[in-house]
N, CA, C and O atoms as CSV, one atom per row, in Angstrom:
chain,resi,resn,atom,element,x,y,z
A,1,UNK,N,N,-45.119,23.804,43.696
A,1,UNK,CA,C,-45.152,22.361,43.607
A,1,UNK,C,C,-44.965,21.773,45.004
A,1,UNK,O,O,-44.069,22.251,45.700
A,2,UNK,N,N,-45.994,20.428,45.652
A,2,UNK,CA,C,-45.633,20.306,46.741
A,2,UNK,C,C,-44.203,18.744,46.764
A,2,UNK,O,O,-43.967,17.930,45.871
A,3,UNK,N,N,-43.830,18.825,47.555
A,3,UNK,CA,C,-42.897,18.178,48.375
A,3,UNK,C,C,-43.657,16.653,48.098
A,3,UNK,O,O,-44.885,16.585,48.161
A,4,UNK,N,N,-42.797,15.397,47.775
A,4,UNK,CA,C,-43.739,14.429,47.878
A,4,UNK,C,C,-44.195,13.847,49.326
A,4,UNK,O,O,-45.066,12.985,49.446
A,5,UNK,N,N,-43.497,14.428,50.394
A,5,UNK,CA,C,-44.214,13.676,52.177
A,5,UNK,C,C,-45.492,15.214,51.726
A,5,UNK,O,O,-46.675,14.876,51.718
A,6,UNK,N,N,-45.294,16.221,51.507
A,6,UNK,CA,C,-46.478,17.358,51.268
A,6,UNK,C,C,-47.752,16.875,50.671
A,6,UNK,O,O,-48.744,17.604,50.677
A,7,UNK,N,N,-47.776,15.551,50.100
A,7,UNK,CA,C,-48.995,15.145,49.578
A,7,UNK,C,C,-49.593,14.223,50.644
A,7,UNK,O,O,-50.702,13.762,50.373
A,8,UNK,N,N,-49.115,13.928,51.648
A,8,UNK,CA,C,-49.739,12.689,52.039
A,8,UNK,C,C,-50.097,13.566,53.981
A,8,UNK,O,O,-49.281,14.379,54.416
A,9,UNK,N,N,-51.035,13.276,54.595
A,9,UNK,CA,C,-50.723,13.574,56.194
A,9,UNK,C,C,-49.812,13.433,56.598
A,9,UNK,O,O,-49.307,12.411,56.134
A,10,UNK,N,N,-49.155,13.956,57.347
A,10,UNK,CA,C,-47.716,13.571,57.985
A,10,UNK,C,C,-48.347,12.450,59.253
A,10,UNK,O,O,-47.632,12.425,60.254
A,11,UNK,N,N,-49.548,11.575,59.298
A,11,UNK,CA,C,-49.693,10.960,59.990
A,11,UNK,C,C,-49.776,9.721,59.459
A,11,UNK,O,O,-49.895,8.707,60.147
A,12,UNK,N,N,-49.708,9.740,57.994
A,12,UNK,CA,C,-50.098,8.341,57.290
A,12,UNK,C,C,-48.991,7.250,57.452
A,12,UNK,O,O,-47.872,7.332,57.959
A,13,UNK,N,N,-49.748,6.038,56.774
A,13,UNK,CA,C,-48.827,5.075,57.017
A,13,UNK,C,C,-47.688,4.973,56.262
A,13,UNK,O,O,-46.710,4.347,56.673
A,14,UNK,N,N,-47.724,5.720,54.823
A,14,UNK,CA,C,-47.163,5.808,54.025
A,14,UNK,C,C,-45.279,6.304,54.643
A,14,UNK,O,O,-44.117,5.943,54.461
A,15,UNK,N,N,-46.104,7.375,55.458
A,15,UNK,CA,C,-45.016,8.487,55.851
A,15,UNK,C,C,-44.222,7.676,57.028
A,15,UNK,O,O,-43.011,7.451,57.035
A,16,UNK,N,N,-45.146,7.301,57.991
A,16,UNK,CA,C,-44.318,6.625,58.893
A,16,UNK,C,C,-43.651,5.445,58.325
A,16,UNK,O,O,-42.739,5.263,59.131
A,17,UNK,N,N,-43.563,4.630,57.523
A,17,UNK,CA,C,-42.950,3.411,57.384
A,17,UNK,C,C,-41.646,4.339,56.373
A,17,UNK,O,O,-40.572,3.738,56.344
A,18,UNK,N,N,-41.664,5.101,55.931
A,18,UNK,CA,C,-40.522,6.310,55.035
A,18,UNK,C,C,-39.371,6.548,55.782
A,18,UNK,O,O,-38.151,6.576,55.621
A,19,UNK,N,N,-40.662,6.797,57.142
A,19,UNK,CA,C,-39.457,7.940,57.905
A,19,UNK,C,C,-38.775,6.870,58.540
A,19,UNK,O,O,-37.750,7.301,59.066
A,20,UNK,N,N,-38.939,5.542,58.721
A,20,UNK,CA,C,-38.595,4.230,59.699
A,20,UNK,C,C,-37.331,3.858,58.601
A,20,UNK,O,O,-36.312,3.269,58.961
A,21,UNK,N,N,-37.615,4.367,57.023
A,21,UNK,CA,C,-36.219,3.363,56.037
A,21,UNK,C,C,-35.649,4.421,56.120
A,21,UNK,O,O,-34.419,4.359,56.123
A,22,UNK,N,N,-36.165,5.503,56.199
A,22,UNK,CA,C,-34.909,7.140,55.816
A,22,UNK,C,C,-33.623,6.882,56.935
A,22,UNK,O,O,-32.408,6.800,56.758
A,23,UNK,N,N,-34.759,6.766,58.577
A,23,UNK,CA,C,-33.864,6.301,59.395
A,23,UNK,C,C,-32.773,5.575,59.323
A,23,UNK,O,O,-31.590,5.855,59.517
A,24,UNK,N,N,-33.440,4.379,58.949
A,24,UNK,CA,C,-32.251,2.925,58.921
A,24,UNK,C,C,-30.858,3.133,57.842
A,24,UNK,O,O,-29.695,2.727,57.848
A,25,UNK,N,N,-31.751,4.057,56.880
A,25,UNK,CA,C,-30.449,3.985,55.630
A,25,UNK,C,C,-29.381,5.269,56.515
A,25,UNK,O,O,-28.170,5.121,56.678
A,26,UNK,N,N,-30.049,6.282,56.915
A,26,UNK,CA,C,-29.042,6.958,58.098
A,26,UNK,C,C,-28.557,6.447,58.915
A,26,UNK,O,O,-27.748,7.152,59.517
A,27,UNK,N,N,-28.657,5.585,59.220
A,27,UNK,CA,C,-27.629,4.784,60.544
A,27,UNK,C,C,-27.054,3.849,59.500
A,27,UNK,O,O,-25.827,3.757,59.519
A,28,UNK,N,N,-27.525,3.335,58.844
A,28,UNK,CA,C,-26.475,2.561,57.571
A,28,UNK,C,C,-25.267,3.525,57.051
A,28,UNK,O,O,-24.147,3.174,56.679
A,29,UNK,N,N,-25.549,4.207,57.092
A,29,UNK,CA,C,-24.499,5.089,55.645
A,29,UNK,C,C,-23.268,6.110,57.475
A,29,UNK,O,O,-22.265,6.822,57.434
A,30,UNK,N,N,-24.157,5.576,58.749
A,30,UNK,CA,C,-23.165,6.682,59.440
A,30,UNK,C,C,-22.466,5.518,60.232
A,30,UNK,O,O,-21.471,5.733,60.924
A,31,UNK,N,N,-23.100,4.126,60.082
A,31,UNK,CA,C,-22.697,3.134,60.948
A,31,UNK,C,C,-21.778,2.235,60.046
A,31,UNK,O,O,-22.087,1.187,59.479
A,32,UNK,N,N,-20.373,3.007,60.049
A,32,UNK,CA,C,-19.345,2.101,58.764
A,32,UNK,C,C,-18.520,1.232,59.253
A,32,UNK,O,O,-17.548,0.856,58.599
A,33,UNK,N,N,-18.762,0.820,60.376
A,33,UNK,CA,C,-18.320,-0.200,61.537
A,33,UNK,C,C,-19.557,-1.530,62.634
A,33,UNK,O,O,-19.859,-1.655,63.821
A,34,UNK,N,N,-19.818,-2.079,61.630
A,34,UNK,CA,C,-21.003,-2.455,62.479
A,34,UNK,C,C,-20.434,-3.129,63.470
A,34,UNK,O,O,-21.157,-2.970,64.453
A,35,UNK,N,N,-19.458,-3.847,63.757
A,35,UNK,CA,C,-19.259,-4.602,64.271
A,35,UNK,C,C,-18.085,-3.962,65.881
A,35,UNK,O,O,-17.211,-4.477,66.578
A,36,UNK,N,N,-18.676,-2.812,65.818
A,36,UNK,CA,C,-17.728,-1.769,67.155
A,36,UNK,C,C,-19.459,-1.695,67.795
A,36,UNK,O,O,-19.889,-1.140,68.806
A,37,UNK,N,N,-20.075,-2.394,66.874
A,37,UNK,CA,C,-21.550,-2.684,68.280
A,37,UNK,C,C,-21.829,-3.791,69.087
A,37,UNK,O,O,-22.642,-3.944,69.998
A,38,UNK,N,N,-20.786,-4.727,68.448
A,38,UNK,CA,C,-20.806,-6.263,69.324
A,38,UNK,C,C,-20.447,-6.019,70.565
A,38,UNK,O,O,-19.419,-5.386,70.804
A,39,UNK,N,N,-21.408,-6.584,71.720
A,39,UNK,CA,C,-20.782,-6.884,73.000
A,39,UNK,C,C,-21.081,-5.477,73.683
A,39,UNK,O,O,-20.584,-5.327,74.799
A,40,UNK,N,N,-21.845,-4.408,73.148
A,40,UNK,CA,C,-22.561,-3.404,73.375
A,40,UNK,C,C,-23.887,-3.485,73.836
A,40,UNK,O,O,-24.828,-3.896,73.157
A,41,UNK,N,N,-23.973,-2.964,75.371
A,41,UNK,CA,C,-25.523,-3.941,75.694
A,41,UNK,C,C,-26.566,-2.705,75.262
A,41,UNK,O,O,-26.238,-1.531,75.435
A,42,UNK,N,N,-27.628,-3.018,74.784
A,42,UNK,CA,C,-28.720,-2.512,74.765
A,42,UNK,C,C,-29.418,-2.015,75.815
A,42,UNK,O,O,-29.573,-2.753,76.788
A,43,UNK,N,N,-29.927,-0.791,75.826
A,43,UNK,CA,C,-30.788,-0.616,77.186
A,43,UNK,C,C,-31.849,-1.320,77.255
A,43,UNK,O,O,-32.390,-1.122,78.343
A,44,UNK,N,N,-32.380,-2.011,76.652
A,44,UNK,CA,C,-33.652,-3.003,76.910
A,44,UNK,C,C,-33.759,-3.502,78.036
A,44,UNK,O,O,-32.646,-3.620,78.548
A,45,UNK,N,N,-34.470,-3.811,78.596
A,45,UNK,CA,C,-34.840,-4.560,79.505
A,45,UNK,C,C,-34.775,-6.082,79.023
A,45,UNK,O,O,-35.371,-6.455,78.012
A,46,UNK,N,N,-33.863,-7.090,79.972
A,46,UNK,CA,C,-33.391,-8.273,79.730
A,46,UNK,C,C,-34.291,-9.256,80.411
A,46,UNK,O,O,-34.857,-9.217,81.503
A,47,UNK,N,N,-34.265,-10.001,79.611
A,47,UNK,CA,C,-35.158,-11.370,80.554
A,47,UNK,C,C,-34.102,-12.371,80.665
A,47,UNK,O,O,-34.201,-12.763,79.502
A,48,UNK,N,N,-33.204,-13.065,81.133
A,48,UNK,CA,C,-32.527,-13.743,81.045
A,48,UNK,C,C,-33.187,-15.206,80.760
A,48,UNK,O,O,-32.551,-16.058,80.138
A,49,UNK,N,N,-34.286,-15.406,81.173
A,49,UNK,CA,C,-34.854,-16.447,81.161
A,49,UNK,C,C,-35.156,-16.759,79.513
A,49,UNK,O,O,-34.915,-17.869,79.038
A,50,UNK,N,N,-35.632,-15.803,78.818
A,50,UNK,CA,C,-36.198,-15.795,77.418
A,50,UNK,C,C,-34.938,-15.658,76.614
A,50,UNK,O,O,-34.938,-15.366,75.418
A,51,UNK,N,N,-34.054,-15.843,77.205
A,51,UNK,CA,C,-32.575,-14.686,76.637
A,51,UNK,C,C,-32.515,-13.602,75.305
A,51,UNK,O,O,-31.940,-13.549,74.218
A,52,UNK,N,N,-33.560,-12.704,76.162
A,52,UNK,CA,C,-33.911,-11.412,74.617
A,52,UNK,C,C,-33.275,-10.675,75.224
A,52,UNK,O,O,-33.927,-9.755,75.719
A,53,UNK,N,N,-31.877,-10.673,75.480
A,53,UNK,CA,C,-31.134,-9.357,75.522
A,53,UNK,C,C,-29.889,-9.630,74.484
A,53,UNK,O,O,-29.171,-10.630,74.482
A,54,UNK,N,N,-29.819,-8.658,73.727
A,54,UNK,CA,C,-29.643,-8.248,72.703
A,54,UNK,C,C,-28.248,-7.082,72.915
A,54,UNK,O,O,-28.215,-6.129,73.694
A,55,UNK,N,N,-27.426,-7.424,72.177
A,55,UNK,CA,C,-26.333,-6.265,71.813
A,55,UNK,C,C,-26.943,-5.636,70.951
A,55,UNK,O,O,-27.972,-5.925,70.341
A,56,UNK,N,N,-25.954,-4.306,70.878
A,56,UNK,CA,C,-26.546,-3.128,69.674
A,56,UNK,C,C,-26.449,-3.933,68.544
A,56,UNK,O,O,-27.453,-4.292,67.929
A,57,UNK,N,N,-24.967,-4.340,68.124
A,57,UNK,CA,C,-24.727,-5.236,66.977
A,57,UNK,C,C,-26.224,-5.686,66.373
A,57,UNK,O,O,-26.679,-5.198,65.338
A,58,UNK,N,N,-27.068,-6.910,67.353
A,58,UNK,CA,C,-27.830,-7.650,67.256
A,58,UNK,C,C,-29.256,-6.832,66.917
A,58,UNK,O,O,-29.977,-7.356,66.069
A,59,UNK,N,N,-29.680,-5.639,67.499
A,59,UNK,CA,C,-30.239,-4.227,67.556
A,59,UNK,C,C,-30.305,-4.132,66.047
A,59,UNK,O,O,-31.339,-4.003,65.391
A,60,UNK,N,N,-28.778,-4.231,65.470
A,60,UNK,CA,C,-28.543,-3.158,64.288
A,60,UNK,C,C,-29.127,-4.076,62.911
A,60,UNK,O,O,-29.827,-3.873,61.919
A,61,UNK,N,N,-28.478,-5.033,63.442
A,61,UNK,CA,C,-29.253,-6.013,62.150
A,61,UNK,C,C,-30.765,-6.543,62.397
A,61,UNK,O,O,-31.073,-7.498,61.683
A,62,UNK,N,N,-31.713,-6.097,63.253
A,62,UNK,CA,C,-33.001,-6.947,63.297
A,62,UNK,C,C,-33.292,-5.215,62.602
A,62,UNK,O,O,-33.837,-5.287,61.500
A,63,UNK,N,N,-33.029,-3.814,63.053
A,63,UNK,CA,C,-33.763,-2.865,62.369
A,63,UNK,C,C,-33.606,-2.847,60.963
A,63,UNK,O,O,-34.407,-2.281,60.220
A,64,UNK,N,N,-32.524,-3.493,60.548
A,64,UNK,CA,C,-32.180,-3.721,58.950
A,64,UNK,C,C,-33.001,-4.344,58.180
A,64,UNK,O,O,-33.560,-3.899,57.177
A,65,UNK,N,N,-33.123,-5.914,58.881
A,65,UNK,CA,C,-34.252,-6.585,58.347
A,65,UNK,C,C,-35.667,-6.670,58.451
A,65,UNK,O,O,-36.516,-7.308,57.828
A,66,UNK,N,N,-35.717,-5.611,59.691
A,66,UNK,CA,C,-37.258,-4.957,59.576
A,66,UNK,C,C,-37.702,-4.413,57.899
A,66,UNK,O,O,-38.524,-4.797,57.067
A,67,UNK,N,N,-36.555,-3.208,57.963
A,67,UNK,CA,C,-36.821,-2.518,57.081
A,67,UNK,C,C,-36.810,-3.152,55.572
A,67,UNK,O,O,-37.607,-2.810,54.699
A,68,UNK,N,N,-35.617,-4.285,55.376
A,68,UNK,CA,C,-35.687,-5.144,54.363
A,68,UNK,C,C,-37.487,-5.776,53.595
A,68,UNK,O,O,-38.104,-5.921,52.540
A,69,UNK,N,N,-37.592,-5.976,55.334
A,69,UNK,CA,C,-38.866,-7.092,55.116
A,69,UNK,C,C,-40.177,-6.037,54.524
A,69,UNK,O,O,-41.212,-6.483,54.028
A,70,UNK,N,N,-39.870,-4.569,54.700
A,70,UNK,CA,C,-41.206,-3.277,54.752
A,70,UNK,C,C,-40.643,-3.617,52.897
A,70,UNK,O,O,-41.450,-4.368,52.348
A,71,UNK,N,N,-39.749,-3.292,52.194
A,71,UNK,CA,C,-39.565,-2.758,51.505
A,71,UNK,C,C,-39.923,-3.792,50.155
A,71,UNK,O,O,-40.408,-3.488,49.066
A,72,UNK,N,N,-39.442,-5.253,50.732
A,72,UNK,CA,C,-39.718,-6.208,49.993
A,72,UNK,C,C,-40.954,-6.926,49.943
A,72,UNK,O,O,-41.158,-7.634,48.958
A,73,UNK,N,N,-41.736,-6.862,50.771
A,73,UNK,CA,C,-42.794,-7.365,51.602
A,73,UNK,C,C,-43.192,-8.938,51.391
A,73,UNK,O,O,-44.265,-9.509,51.194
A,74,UNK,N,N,-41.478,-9.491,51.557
A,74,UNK,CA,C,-41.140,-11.015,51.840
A,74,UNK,C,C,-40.968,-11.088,53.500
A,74,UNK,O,O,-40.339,-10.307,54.214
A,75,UNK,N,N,-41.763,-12.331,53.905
A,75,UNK,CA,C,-41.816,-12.305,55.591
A,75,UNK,C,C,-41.195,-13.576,55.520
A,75,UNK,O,O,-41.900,-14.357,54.882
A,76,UNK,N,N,-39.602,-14.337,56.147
A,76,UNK,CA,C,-39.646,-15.272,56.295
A,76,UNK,C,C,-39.730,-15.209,57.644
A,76,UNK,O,O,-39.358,-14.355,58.448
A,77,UNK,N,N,-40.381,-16.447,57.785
A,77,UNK,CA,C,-40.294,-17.053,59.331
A,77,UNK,C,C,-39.682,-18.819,59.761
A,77,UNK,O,O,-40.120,-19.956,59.587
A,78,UNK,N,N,-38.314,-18.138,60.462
A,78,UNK,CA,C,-37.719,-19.155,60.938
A,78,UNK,C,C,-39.259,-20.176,62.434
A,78,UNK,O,O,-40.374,-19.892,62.870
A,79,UNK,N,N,-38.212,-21.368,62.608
A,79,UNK,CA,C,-39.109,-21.726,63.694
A,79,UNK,C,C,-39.939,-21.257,64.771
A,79,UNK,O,O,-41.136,-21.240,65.058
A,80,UNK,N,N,-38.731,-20.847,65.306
A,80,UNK,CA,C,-38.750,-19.907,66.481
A,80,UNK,C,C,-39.627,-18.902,66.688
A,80,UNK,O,O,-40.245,-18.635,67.719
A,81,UNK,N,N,-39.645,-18.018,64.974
A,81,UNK,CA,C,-40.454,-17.178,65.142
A,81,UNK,C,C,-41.878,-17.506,64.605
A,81,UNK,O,O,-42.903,-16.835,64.494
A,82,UNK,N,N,-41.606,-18.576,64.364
A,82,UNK,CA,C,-43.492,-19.267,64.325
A,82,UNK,C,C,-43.965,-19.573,65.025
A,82,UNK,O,O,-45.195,-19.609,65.006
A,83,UNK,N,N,-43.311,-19.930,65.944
A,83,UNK,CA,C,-43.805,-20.568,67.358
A,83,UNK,C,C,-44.546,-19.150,68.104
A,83,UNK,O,O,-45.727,-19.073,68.442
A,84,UNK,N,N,-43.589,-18.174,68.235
A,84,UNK,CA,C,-43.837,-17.030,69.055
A,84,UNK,C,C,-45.030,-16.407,67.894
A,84,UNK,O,O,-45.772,-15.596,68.447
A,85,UNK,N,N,-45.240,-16.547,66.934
A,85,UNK,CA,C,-46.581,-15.460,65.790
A,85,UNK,C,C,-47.715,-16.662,66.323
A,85,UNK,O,O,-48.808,-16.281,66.740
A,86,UNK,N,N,-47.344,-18.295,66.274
A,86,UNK,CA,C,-48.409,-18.559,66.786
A,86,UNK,C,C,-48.889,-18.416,67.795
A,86,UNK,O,O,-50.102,-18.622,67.746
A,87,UNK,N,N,-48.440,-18.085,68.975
A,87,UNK,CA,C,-48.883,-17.643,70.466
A,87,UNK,C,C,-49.607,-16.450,70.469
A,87,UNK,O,O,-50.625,-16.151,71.092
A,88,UNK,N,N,-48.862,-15.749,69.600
A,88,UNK,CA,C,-49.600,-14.378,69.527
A,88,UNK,C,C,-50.988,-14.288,69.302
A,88,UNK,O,O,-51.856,-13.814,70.035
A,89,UNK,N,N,-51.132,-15.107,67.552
A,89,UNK,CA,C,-52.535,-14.917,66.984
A,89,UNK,C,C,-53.297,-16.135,67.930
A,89,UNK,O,O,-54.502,-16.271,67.719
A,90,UNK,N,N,-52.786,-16.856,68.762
A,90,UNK,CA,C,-54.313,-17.368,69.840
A,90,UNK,C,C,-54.762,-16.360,70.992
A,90,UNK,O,O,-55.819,-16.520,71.602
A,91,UNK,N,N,-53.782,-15.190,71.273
A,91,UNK,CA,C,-54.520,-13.967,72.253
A,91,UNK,C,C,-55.031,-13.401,71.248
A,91,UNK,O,O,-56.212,-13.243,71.555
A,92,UNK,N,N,-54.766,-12.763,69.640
A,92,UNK,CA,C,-55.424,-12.116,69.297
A,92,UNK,C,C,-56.782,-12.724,68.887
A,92,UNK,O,O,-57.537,-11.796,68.596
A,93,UNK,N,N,-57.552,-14.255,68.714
A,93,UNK,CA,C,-58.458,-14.905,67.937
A,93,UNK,C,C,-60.121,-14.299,68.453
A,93,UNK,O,O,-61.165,-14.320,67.801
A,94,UNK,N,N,-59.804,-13.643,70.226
A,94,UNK,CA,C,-61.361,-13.160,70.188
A,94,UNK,C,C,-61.455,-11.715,69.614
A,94,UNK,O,O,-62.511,-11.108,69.787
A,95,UNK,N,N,-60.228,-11.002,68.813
A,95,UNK,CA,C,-60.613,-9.513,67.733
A,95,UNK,C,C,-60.996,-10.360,66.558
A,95,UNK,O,O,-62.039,-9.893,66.101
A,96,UNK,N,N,-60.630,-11.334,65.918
A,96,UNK,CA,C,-60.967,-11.947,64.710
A,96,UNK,C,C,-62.273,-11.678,64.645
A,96,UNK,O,O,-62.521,-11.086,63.595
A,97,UNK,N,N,-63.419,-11.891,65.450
A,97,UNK,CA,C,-64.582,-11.773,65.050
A,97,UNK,C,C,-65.355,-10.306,65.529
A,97,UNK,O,O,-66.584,-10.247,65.478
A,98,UNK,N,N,-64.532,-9.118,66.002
A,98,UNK,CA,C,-65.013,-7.628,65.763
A,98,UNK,C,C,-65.149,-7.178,64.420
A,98,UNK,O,O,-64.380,-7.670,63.594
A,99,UNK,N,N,-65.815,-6.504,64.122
A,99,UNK,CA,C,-65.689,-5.320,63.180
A,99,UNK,C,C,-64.720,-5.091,62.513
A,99,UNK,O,O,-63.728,-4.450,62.859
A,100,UNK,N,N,-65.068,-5.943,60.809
A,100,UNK,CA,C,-63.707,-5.672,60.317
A,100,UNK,C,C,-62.838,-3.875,60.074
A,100,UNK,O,O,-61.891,-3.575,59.346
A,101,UNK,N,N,-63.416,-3.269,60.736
A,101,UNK,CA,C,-62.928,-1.488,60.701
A,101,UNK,C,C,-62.455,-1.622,61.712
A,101,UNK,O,O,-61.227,-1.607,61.807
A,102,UNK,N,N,-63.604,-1.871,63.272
A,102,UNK,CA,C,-62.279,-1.736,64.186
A,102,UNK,C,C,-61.432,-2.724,64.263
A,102,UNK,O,O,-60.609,-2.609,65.172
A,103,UNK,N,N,-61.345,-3.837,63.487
A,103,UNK,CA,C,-59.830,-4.474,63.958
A,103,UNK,C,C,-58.869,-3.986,62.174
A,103,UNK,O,O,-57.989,-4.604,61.576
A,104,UNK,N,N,-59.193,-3.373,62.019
A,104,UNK,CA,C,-58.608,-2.485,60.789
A,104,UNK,C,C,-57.694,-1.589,61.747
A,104,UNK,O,O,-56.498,-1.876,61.805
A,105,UNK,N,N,-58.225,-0.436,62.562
A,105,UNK,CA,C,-58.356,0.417,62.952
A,105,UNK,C,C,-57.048,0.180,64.293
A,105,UNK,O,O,-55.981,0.713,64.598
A,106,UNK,N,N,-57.884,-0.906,64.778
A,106,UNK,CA,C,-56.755,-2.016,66.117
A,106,UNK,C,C,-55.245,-2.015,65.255
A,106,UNK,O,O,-54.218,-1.442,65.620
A,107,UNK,N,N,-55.369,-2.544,64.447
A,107,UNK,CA,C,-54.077,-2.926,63.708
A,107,UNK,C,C,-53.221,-1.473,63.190
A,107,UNK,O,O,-52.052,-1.188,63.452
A,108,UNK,N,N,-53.837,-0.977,62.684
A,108,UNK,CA,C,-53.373,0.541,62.337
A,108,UNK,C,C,-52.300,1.377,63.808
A,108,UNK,O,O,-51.126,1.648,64.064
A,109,UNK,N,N,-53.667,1.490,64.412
A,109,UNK,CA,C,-52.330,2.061,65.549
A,109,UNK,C,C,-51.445,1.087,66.057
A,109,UNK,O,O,-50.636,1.746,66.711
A,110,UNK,N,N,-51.224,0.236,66.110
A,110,UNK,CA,C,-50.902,-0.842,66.882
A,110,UNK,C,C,-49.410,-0.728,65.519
A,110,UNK,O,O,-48.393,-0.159,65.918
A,111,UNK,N,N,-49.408,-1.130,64.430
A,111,UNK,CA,C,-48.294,-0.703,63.359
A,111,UNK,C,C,-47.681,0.568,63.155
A,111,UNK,O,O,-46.601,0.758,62.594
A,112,UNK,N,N,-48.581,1.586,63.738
A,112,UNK,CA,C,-47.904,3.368,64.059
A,112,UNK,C,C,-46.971,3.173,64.704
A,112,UNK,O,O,-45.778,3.208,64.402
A,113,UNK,N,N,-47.791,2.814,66.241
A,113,UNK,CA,C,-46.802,2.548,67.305
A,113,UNK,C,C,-45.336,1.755,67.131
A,113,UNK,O,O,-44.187,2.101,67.405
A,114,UNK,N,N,-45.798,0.756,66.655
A,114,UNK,CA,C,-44.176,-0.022,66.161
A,114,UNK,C,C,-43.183,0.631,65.084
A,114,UNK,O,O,-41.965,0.590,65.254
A,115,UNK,N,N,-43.690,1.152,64.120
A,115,UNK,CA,C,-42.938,1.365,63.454
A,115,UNK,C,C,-42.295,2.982,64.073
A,115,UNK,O,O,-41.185,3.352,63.690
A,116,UNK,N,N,-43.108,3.830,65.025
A,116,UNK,CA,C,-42.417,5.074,65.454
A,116,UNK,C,C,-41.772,4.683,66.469
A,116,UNK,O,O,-41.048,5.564,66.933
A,117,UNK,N,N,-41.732,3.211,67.276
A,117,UNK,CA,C,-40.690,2.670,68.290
A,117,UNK,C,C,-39.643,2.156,67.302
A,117,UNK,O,O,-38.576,2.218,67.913
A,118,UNK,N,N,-39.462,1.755,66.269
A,118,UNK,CA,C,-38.468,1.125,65.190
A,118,UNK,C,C,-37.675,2.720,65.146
A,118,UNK,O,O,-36.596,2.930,65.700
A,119,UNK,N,N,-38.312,3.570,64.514
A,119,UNK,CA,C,-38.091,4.939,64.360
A,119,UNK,C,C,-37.035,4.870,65.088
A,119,UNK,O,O,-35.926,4.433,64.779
A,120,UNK,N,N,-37.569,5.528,66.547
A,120,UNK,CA,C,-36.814,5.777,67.756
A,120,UNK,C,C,-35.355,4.737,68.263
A,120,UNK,O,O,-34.317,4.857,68.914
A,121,UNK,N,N,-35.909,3.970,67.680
A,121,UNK,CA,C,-34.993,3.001,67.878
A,121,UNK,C,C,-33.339,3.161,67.324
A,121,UNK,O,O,-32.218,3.126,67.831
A,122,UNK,N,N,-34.209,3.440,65.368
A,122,UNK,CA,C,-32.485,3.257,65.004
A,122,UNK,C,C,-31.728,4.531,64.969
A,122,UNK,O,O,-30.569,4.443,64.563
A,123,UNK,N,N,-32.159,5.683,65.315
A,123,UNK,CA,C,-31.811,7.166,65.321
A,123,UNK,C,C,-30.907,7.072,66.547
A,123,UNK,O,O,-29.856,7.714,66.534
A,124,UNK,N,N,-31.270,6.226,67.744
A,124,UNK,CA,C,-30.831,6.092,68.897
A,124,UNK,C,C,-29.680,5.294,68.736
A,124,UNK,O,O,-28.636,5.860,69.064
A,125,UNK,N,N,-29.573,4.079,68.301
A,125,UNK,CA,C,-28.703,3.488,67.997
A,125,UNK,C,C,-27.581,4.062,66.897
A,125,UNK,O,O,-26.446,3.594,66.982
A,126,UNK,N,N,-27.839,4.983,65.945
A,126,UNK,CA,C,-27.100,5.802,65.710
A,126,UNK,C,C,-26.270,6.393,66.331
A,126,UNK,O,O,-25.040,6.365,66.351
A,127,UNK,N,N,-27.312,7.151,67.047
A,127,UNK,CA,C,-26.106,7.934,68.215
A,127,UNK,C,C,-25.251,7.440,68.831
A,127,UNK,O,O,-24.100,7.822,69.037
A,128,UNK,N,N,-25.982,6.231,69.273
A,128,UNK,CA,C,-24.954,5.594,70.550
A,128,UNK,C,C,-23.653,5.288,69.523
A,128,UNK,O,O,-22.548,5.705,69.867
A,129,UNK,N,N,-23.775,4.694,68.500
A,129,UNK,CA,C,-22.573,4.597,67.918
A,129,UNK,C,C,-21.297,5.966,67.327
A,129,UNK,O,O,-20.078,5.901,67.169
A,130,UNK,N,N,-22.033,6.811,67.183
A,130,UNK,CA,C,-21.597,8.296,66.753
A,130,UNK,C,C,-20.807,8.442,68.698
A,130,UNK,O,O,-19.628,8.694,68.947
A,131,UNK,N,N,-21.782,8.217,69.603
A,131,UNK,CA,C,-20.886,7.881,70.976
A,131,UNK,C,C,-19.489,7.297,71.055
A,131,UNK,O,O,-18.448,7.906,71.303
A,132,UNK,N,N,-19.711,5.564,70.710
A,132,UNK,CA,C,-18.768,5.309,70.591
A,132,UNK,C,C,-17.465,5.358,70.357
A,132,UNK,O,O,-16.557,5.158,71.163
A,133,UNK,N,N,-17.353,5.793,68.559
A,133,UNK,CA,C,-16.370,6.240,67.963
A,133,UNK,C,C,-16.376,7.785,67.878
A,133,UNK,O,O,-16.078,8.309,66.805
A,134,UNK,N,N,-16.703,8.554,68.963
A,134,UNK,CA,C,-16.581,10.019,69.664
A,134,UNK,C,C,-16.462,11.249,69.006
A,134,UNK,O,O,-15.642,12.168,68.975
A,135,UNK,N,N,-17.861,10.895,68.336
A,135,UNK,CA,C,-18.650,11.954,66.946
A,135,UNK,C,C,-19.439,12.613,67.856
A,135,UNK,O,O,-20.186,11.967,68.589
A,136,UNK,N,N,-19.375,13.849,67.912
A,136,UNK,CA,C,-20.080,14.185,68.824
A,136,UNK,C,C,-21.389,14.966,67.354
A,136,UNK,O,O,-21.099,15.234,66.188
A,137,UNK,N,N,-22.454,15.086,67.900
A,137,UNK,CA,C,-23.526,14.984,67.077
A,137,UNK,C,C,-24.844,16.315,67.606
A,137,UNK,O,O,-25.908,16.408,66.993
């Protein structure tokens, strides 16, 4: 009998958006202190100007509600972040009229990529917290 990820490519979308909640609920269930991430800077790269620098804390709850938003597939959007989706879709408006496959295709990797940087993301942030409170792992 196969495995249910055994039915699907281990490249599908199915699998990657799995392995992105398996993640999150693992840093959920190892992260029983969220709040020993406040005031914890992120390695991101900061813009001070945009002020997107971000504590882990802040880290820990946007990968949450990523994953919330995959699972429920309710998108709210505050102001802020309408403002910034509308900026976006006026660079994306000259793919609107390619090939609905390749901008199928555009979008596909383009959602791999994010969701195996989400991946990377909360496994990391795991650790760093398993750091913190001096779990060695």
């Amino acid at each position: 009998m196969q495995s249910a990820e055994a039915k699907f490519n281990r490249n599908s979308l199915f699998l990657a958006l799995r392995r992105y909640s398996s993640a999150v609920s693992n840093m959920e269930q190892t992260i029983l202190l969220p709040s020993l991430l406040r005031d914890v800077p992120s390695e991101e790269e900061c813009d001070t100007a945009d002020e997107s620098c971000r504590d882990l804390y802040d880290n820990y709850l946007i990968l949450k509600a990523v994953r919330n938003t995959i699972e429920s597939g309710l998108i709210s959007m505050d102001d802020h972040k309408t403002k910034k989706y509308a900026a976006l879709n006026k660079t994306l408006e000259p793919l609107m009229d390619t090939d609905p496959e390749a901008l199928f295709c555009f979008h596909l990797r383009g959602l791999f990529s994010v969701m195996s940087n989400l991946t990377k993301k909360s496994k990391s942030l795991t650790e760093k917290y398993m750091d913190i409170i001096g779990v060695t792992h």
